[in-house]
N, C-alpha and C positions, 0 to 999 in steps of 0.2 A: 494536445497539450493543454494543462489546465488553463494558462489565459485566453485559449479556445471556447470554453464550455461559455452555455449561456443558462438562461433561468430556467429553460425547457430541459435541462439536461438534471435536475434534481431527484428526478424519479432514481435515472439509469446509474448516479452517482451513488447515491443509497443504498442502491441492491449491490452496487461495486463492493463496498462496505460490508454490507452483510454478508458476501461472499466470505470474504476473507476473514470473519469472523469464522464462520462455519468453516472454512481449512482450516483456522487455526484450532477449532474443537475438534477436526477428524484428525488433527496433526498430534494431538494428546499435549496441546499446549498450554495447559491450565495454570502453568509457574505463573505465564506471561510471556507477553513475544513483541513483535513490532510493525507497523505496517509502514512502508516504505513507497512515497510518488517519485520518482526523480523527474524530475519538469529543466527540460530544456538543456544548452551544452555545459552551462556552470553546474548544473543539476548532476550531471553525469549521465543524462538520457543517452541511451544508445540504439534504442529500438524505439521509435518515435510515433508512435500510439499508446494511449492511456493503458496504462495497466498497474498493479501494485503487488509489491514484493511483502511475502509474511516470513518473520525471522521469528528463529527462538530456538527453543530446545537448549539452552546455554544462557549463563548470565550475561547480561549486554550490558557496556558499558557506556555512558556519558562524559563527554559528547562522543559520539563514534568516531571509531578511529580507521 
């Protein structure tokens, strides 16, 4: 969970990032999209290891609903 991470963890955080840039260029997401952590039970974690969600393909709206 992210108040897990420490300083050491900036490398592997980044490339998380980069990741999901790169889906989001093999997803042909060029309009724009979103990248999603849910951290914790208010969060809506349900699978409780870091990981991140990329949305799009669709206009998204503010705040999400």
């Amino acid at each position: 969970m992210l108040q897990d991470v420490e300083d050491q963890d900036e490398t592997i955080l980044g490339k998380l990032l980069v990741a999901a840039a790169k889906t989001a260029s093999k997803l042909g997401l060029e309009d724009g999209y979103r990248v999603v952590i849910n951290n914790g039970k208010h969060g809506c974690q349900s699978v409780y290891h870091l990981h991140v969600h990329v949305m799009g393909g669709r206009q998204l709206g503010w705040p999400p609903t």
